[in-house]
N, C-alpha and C positions, 0 to 999 in steps of 0.2 A: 272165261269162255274162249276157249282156241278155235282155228279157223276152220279148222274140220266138222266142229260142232255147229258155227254157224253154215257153214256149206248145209250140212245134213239137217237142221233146221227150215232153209232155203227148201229141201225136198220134200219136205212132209208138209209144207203148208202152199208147196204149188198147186193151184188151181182148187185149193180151200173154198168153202164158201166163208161169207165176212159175217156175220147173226148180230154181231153187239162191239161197243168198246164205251168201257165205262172210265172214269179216275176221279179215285177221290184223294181229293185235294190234303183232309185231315191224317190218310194212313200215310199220304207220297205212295201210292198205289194203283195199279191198273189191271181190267180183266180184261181180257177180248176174247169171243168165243168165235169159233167157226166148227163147220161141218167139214173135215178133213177127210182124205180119200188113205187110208191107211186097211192091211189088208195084216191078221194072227198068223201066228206058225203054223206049219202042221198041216195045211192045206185048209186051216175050218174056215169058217163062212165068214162074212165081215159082219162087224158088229151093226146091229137094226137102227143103232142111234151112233153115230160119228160125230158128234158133237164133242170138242173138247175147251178148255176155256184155258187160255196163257196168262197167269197170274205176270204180272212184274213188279218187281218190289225196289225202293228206295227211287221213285220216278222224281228227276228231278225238271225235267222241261216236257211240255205238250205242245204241240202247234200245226194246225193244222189249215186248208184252205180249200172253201165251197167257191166256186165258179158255174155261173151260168153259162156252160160253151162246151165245149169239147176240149180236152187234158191237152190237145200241143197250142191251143190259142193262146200264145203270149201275153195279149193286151185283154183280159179279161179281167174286169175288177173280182175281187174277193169278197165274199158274203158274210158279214160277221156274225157270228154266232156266240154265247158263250157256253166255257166247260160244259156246266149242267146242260144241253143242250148237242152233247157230244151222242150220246146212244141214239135220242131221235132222230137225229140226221143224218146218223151212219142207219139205221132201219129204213131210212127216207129212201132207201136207195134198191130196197127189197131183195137182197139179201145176195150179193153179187159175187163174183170170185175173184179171186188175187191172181195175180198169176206174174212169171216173171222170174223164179227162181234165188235170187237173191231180196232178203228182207232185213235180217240184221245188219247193222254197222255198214247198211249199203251205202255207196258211194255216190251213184251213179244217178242222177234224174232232181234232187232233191234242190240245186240252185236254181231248174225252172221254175218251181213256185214260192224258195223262200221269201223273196222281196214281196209276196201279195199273200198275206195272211188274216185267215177269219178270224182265229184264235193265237196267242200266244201268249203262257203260262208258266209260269217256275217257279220250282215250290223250293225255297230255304230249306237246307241239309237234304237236299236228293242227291242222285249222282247223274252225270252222262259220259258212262264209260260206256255202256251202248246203247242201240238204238234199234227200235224197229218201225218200218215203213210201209205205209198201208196205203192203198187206194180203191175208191170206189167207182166205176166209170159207165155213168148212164147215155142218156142220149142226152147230147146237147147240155149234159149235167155232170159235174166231176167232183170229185175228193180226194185230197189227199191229206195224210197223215204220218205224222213221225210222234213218238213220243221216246225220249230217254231216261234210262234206268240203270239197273245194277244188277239183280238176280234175276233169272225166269222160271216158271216154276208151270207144270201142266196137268190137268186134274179132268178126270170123265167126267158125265154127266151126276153120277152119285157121289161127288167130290172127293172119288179116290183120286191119289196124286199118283201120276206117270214118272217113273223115271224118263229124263233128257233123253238117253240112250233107246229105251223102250218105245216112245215118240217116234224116235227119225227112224229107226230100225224099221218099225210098223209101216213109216210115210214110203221109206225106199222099198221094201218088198212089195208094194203096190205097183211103183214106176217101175220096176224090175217085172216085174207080171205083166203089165201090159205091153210093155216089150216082148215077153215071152210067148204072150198070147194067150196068159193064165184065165180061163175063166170069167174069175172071180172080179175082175176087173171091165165085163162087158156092160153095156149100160149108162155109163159114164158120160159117152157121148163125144169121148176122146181120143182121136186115132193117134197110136204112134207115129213117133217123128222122127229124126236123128241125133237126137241130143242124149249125147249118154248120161247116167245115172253116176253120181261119186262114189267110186267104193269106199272110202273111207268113213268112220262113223266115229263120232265123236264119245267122250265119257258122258255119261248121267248126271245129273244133279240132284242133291234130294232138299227137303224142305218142309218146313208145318203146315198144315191141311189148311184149307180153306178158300171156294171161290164158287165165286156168282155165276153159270151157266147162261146163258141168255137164250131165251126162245126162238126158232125157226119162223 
């Protein structure tokens, strides 16, 4: 995965909603689903269900950390939870948005919470050549999450697989539209800002079907 992929990754899953994140331990496997804001060619309508689910394959570490406080309190202990335990408490959270623009192989943020962790997990022959990072941010209630992998793989609601390519392409001609003042992007609840959009868009990746959607 090259850098451009993850940049254009980074734009199709800004200000996602979060729905689910599963891993099972037996595949070395992880789903997560969100309600993405991704907008077809052509001018048609966006899809009624934006729901997409990120397979990741060969997961070799999970770790994540629940706090009672608000995400920059430093000294907040960590709530332990395990694995099986990983979806209801990302649901616990009623179904929040990401936002932040960088999520793969990001760098930035993730030694504030590694020393206090709820969970942490690794599974024999996985990999962590990358990563992606997640968070949930309530009131007075926070989550964060990383898990590392090896392939990504993206699949609609009827577990047709998205090409890589066809994903980010989808995610930028939304942020491209609302910039533009496309329509189809009113509603949102999202006003432009000045952050420009990457043109560059990364290759696709393909892969064997197969993944769990999680419910709204």
């Amino acid at each position: 995965m090259d850098d451009d992929t993850k940049v254009g990754i980074g734009v199709a899953l800004n200000e996602a909603t979060l729905l689910g994140a599963e891993v099972s331990r037996e595949r070395r496997g992880a789903a997560i689903t969100f309600a993405v804001l991704s907008l077809p060619p052509d001018g048609a309508s966006p899809p009624e269900d934006s729901r997409v689910s990120l397979v990741l394959d060969q997961v070799g570490r999970v770790v994540a950390s629940l706090r009672n406080a608000r995400w920059d309190d430093d000294q907040a202990p960590a709530v332990p939870f395990a694995l099986s335990d990983l979806l209801p408490t990302v649901q616990s959270f009623g179904n929040l948005p990401v936002y932040g623009w960088e999520f793969i192989d990001a760098e930035a943020g993730y030694e504030r919470w590694a020393n206090r962790l709820s969970l942490d997990e690794r599974f024999e022959g996985g990999s962590n050549q990358h990563s992606i990072t997640l968070f949930q941010e309530g009131h007075e209630r926070d989550l964060d999450l990383r898990i590392w992998f090896s392939g990504l793989r993206v699949y609609r609601p009827n577990h047709a697989e998205i090409s890589l390519a066809e994903f980010i392409a989808a995610g930028k001609r939304w942020w491209d539209g609302l910039h533009s003042g496309d329509p189809r992007t009113q509603g949102s609840g999202i006003v432009p800002g000045g952050t420009p959009i990457p043109p560059e868009i990364g290759p696709g990746r393909e892969g064997p079907a197969g993944a769990r959607i999680h419910e709204a």
